[in-house]
C-alpha positions in Angstrom: 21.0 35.8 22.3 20.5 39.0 22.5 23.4 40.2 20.9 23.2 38.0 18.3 19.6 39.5 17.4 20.7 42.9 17.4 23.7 41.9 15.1 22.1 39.8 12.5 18.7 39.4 11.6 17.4 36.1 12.6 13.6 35.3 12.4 12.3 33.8 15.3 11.2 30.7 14.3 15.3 29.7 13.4 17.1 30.1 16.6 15.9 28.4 20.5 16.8 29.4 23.4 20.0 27.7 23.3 21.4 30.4 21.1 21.8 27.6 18.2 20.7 29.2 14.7 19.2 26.7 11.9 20.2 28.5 8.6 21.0 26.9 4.8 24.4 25.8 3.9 25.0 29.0 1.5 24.1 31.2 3.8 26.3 29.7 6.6 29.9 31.9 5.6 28.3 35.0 5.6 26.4 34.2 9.3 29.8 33.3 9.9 31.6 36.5 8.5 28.9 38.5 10.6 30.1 37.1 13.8 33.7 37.0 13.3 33.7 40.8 12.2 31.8 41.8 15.6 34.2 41.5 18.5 31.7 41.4 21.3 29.8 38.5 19.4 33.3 36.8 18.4 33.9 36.6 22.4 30.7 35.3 23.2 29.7 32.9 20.3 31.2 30.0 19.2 30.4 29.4 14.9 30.6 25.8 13.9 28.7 22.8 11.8 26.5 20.4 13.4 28.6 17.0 13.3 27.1 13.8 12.3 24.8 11.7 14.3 25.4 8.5 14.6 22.4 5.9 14.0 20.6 4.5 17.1 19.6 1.1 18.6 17.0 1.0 20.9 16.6 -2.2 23.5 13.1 -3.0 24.8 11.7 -3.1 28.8 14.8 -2.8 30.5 13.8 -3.3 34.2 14.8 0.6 35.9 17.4 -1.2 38.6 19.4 -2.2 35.5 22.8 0.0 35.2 24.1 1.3 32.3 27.5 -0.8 33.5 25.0 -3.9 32.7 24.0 -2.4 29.5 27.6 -2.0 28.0 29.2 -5.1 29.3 26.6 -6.5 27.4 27.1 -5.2 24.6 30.7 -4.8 24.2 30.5 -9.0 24.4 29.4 -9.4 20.9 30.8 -6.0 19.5 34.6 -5.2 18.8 34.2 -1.5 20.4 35.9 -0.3 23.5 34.2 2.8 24.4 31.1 2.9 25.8 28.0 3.4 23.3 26.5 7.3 24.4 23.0 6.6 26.3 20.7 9.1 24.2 17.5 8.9 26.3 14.9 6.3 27.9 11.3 5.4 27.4 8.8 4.6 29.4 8.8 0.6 28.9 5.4 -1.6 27.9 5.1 -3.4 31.1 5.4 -1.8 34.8 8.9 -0.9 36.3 10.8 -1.5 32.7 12.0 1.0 30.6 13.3 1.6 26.6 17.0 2.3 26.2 18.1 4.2 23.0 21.7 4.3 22.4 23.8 6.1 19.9 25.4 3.4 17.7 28.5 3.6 14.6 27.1 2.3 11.8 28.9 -0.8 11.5 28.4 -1.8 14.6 24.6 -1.4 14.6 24.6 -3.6 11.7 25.9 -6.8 13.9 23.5 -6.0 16.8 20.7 -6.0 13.9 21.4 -9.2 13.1 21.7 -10.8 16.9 18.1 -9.3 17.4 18.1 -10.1 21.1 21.2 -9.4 24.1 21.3 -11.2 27.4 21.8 -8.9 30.5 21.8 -9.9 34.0 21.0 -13.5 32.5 17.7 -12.2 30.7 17.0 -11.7 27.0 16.4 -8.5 25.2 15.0 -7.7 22.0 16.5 -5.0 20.7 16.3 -2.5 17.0 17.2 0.2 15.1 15.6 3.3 16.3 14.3 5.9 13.9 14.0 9.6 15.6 10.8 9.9 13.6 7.9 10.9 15.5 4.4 8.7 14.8 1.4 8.7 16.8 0.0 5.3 17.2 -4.0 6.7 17.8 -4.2 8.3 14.5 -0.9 6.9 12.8 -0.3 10.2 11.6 3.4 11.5 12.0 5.1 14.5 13.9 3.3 13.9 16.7 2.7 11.1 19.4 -0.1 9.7 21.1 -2.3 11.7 24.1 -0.4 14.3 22.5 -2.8 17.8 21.6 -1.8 17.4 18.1 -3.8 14.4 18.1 -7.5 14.9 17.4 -8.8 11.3 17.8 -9.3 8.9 20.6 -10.3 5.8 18.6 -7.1 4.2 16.9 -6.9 3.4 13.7 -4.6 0.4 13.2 -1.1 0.7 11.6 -1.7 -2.3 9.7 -5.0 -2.7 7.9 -6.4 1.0 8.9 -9.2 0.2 10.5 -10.0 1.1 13.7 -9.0 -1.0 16.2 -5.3 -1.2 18.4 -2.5 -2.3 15.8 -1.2 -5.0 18.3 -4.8 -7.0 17.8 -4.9 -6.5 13.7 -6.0 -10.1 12.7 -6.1 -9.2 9.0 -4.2 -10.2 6.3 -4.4 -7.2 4.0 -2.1 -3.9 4.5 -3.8 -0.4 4.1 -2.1 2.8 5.1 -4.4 5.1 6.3 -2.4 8.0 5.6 -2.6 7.4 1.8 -6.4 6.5 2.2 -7.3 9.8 3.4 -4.8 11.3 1.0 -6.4 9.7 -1.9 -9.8 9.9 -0.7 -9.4 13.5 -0.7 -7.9 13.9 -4.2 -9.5 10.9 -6.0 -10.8 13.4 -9.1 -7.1 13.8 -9.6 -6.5 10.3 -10.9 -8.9 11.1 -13.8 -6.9 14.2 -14.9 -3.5 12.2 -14.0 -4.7 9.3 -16.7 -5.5 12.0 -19.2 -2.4 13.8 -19.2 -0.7 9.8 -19.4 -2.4 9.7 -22.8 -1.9 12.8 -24.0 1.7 11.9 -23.7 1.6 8.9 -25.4 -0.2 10.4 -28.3 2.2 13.1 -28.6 5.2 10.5 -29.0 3.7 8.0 -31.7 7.4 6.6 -32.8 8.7 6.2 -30.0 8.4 3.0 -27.4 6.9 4.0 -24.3 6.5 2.2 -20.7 5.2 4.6 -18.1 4.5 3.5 -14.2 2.4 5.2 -11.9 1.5 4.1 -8.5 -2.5 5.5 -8.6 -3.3 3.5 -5.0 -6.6 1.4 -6.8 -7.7 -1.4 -5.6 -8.8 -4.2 -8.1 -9.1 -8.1 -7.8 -7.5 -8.0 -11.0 -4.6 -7.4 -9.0 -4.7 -9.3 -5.7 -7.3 -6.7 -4.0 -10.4 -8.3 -2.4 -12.6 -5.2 -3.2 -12.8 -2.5 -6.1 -12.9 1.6 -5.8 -13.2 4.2 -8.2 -9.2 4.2 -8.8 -9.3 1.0 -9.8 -12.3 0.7 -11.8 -10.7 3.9 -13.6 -7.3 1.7 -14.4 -8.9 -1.3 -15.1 -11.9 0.3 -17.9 -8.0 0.8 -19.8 -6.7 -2.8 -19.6 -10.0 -3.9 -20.4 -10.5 -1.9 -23.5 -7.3 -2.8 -24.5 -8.0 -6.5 -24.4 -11.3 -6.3 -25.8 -9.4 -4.8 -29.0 -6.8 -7.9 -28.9 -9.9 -10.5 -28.9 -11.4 -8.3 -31.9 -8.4 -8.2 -34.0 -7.6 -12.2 -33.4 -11.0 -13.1 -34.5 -12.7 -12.8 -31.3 -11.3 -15.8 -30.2 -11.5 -16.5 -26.3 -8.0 -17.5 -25.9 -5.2 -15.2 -27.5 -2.1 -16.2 -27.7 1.4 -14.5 -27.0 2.0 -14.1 -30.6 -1.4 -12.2 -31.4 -0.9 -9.9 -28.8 2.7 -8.7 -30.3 1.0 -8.5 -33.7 -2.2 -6.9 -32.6 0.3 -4.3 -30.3 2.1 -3.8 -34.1 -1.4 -3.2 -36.0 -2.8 -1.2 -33.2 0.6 1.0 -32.9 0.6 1.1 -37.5 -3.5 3.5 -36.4 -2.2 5.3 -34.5 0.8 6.2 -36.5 -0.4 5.9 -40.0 -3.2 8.9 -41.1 -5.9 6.9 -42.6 -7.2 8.7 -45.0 -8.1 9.0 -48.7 -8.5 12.8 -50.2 -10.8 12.6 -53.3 -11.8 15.6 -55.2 -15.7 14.3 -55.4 -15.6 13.0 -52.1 -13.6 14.9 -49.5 -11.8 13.3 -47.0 -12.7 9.5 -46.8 -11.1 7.3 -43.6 -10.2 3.6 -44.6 -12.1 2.5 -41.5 -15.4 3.7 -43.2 -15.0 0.6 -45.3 -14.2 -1.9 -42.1 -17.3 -0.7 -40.8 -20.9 -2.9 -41.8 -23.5 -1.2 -40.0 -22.2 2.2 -41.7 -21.7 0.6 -44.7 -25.4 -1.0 -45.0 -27.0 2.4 -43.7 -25.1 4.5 -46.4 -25.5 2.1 -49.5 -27.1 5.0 -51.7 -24.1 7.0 -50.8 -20.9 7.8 -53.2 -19.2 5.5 -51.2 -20.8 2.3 -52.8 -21.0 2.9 -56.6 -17.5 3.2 -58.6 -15.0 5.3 -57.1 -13.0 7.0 -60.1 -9.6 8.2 -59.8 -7.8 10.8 -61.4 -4.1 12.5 -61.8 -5.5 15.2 -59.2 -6.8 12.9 -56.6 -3.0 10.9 -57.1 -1.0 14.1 -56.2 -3.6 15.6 -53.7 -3.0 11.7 -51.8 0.9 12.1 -52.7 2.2 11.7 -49.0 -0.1 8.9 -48.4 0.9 6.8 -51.5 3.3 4.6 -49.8 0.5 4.0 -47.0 -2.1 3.2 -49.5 0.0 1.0 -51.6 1.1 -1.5 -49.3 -1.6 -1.5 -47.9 -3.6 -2.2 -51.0 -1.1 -4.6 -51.9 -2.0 -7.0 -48.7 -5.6 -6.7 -49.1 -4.7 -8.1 -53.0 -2.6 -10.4 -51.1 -5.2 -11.8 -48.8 -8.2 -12.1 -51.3 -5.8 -14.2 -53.9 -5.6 -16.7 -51.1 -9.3 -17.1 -50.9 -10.5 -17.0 -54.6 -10.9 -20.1 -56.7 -11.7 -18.5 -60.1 -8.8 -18.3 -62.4 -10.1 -15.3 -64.7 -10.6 -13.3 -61.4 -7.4 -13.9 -59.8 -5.8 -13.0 -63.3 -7.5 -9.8 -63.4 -6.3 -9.0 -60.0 
């Protein structure tokens, strides 16, 4: 090792004592080129790749007289290999005088012992998994760590279930909570707020073009199986239920709205947001359509310009030149719609 430091420059934290050196790929040939080119290291060191590891299984309270002869008879009787599967490590078992076995398994092989679940040895059944080298403490259920470790700053469990704080093996409850993500979002729930924002800004930005965006924001809602409500899902929900309050206003505020009115309300809704309605008027300024949709303003404004006659000149046509098509069509339907409902002859003629 200590030729290797004074050779190269290695920070501490990427070599053990071992001597074995954790770099990235690209840098690997010229760590590589460094050795080769020093003849004391080049005697000394050997450069190569960490190989592949295999995937491991891992067989439950083993009692400690059991041999690893047992173990591989066993297994070999409902697996096609011939060698004998590498014994990684053991665990200290759940019950007195048993321990866990984790063996080093080929992939396809792992894949049949999935599916048997449990192995007889010494006329006694097993049950048996993959094993995952990830570390997780089962106190706090955060990972990297284990329990009664020093890493792990609680002595009340939370459960790995629900969350709450109780041992996972007596969770009773039906509902799944990860108490990682809780804290996570607990921590940055003013985030959701800015996350929705930016959601709609993009959607307003790309008005032509047909959008379906998914986010997983972690609220809870009984709109959505949930028995309780937080902020995250009051904040997700205030959308949907704008959005249906509009669909019961544009279908006559009917309770029940059908399939259809919700694909034609989605059409008008999308023609707002698309089409800029206004009207430019020399006399008046800029005058929104909606102006005219809306009572209250129209009955607290009926001294206003907006009432009496409304004269329109060659200026006010080619000041409103991009909007002609708009206003046209739509006039056209409003024409359309009154016909249908007037009875008077001379009036529909006039029209």
């Amino acid at each position: 090792m200590m030729l290797l430091q004074q050779a190269i420059t290695v920070p501490k934290k990427d070599y053990n004592s071992k001597g074995e050196v954790s770099c990235k790929e690209k840098e690997f040939d010229q760590l590589k080129r460094t050795i080769e080119s020093n003849d004391s290291l080049k005697k000394n060191i050997t450069v190569r790749l960490p190989g592949k590891r295999l995937p491991s299984l891992i067989i439950y309270d083993l009692p400690n007289d059991t041999t690893n002869k047992d173990v591989q008879t066993a297994l070999k009787a409902y697996t096609n290999m011939q060698e004998d599967m590498r014994l990684r490590f053991k665990m200290k078992g759940r019950r007195e005088g048993t321990s866990h076995w984790v063996l080093e398994t080929p992939g396809e092989v792992l894949h049949t012992l999935k599916q048997l679940k449990k192995i007889p040895i010494n006329w006694s059944m097993y049950q048996m998994k993959e094993f995952f080298h990830v570390k997780r403490c089962s106190t706090c259920q955060a990972y990297g760590h284990t329990a009664f470790s020093k890493e792990c700053k609680f002595t009340t469990p939370f459960c790995g279930c629900c969350g709450y704080r109780h041992h996972s093996r007596s969770c009773r409850s039906e509902d799944s909570n990860c108490i990682n993500c809780y804290e996570s979002n607990r921590l940055r729930a003013q985030d959701v707020s800015t996350t929705l924002q930016e959601i709609q800004e993009i959607i307003t930005s790309l008005p032509e073009e047909k959008i379906i965006i998914g986010a997983d924001l972690n609220g809870h809602s009984t709109l959505w199986g949930y028995r309780s409500n937080d902020n995250r899902g009051k904040i997700q929900t205030d959308a949907l239920e704008a959005r249906v309050r509009k669909y019961h206003q544009l279908s006559g505020s009917h309770y029940r709205v059908s399939v259809r009115q919700i694909i034609e309300n989605e059409h008008k809704l999308r023609l707002e947001s698309i089409l800029p309605l206004t009207m430019k008027s020399n006399k008046l300024g800029e005058v929104k359509l909606s102006t005219f949709n809306d009572k209250d303003n129209w009955e607290q404004n009926e001294s206003s310009e907006l009432n009496k006659s409304v004269s329109v000149n060659s200026d006010d046509i080619i000041a409103s030149k991009p909007q002609i098509p708009i206003i046209t069509y739509i006039s056209g339907y409003s024409c359309h719609i009154t016909l249908k409902k007037l009875i008077v002859n001379i009036v529909k003629c006039s029209l």
